[in-house]
C-alpha positions in Angstrom: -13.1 24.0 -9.7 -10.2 23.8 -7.1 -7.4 21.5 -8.2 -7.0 18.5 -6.6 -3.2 19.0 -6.1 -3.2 21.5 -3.5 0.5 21.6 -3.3 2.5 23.5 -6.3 5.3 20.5 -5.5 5.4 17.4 -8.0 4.2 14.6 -7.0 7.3 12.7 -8.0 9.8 15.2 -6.3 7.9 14.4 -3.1 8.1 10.9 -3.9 11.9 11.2 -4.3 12.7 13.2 -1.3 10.7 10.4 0.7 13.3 7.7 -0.6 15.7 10.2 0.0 14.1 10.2 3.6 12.9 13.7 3.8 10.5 13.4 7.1 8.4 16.4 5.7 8.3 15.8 2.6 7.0 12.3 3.6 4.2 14.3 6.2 3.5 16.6 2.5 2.8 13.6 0.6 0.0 12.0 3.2 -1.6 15.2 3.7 -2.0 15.5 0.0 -3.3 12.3 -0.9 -5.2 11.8 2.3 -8.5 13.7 1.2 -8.2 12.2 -2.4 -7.9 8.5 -1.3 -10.5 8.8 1.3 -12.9 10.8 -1.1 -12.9 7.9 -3.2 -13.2 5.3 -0.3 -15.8 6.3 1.2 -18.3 4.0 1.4 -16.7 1.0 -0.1 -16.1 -0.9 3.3 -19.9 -2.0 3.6 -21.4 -1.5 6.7 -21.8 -4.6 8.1 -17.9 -5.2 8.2 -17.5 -1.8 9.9 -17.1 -3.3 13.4 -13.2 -1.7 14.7 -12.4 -0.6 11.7 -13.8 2.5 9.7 -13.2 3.3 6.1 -11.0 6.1 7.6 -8.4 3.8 9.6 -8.0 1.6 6.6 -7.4 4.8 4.2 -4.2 5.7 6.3 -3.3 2.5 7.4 -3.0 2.1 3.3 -1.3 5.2 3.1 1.4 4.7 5.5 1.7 1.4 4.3 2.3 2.5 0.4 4.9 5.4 1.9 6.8 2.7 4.2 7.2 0.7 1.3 7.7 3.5 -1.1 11.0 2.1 -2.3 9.2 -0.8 -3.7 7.5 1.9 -6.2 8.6 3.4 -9.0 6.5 6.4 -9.6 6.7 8.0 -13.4 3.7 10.1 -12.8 1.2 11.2 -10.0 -1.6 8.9 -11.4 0.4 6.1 -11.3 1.3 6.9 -7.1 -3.0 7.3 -6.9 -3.5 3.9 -8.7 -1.0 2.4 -6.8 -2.8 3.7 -3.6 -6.1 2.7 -4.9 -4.8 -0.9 -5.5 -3.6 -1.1 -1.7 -6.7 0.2 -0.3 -9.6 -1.9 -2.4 -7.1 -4.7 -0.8 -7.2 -3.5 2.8 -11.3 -3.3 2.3 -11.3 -6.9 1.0 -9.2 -8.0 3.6 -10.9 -6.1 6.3 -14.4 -7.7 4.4 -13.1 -11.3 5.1 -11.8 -10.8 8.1 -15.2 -9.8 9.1 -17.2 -12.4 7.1 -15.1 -15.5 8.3 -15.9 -14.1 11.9 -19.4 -15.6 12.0 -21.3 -15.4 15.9 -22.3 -19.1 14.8 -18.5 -19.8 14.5 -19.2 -20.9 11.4 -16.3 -20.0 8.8 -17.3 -18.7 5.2 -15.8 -19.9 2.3 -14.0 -17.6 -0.3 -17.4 -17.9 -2.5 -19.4 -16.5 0.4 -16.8 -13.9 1.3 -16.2 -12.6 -2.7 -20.4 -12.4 -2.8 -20.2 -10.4 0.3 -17.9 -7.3 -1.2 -20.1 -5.4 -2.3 -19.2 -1.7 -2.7 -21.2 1.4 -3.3 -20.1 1.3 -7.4 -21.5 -2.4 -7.5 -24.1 -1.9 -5.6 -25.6 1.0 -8.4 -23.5 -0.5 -11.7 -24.3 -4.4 -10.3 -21.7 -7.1 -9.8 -21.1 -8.2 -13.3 -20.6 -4.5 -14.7 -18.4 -3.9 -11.8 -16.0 -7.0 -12.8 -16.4 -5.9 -16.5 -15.1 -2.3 -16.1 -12.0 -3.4 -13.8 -11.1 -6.2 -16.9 -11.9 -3.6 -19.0 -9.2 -1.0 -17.2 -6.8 -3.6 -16.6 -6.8 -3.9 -20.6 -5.6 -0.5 -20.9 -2.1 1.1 -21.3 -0.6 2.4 -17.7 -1.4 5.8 -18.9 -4.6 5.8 -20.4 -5.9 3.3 -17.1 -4.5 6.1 -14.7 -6.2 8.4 -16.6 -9.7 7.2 -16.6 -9.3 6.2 -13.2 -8.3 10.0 -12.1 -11.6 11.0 -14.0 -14.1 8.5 -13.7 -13.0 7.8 -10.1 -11.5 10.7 -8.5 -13.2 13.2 -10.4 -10.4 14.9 -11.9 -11.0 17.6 -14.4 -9.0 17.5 -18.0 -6.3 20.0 -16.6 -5.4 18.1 -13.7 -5.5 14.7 -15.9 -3.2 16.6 -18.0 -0.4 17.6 -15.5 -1.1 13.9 -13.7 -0.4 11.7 -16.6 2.5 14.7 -18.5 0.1 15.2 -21.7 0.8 18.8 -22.9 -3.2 19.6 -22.3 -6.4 19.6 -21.2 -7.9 18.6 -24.5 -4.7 15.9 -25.2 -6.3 14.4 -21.7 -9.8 14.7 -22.5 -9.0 12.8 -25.8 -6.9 10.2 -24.2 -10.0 9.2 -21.5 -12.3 9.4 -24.3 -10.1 7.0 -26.3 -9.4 5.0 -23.5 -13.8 4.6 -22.7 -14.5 3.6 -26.2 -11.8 1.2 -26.1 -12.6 -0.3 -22.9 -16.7 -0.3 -23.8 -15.5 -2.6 -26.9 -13.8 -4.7 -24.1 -16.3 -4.8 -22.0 -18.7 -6.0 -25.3 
């Protein structure tokens, strides 16, 4: 399998020559995370809120807006700069979703009941609604490390090795453990 990271430059040097305000650097960093983050957003703005907007324009609106703001972000590893991005664009889609939903042809504004209903993406949509909200509780109980990791592989598809040299564990195996670990502990979260 070909590695995600197809650039032999850290993740966190990029980052720092960004701050630093290294132009190309800043150009290295989109074009690397561009076909991650849109790989795993695509199909998670549903189609009846695609009207302007794609799925594609809100995966690089996100991603110029996480590297404009980049020294808001302190980046210890490259699954923490991936979770960050994931968190900026699942709120793009629900912003994009409401945006949508409030703009009835009646007129007729929605309330934030009607609009949470409506966001439904792909994941739900097979796992359901109230397995979706139990896995993001059940991530969101985890350790930075261990939540970037099982985000990387159930998510992003990320083989051990990659996992590995994302979150600094010495190994493939060290990372298969710690997602593992991290499922068992979340399942017992989730009850």
């Amino acid at each position: 399998m070909e590695s995600k990271k197809a650039d032999a430059e850290s993740t966190a040097t990029l980052l720092f020559k960004v701050k630093a305000g290294d132009e190309q650097a800043k150009s290295r960093l989109f074009k690397q995370f561009l076909p991650i983050i849109s790989e795993w957003a695509h199909g998670r703005l549903p189609q009846y809120a695609r009207d302007l907007s794609e799925t594609a324009d809100i995966v690089q609106k996100s991603l110029l807006s996480a590297l404009q703001h980049i020294d808001d972000f302190e980046a210890l590893r490259e699954g923490a700069f991936l979770a960050y991005l994931r968190q900026i664009v699942l709120n793009n889609i629900r912003m994009e979703i409401r945006r949508v939903t409030r703009k009835n042809t009646h007129g007729h504004v929605l309330n934030d009941i009607e609009v949470a209903d409506s966001e439904v993406s792909i994941m739900q949509q097979v796992i359901g609604d109230e397995a979706m909200q139990r896995y993001e509780k059940g991530l969101m109980s985890l350790k930075d490390k261990a939540r970037e990791a099982v985000m990387l592989r159930v998510e992003f598809g990320y083989s051990f090795a990659e996992i590995a040299m994302a979150v600094e564990m010495n190994s493939a195996n060290a990372a298969r453990m710690l997602v593992s670990r991290s499922l068992h502990e979340m399942t017992r979260f989730m009850g």
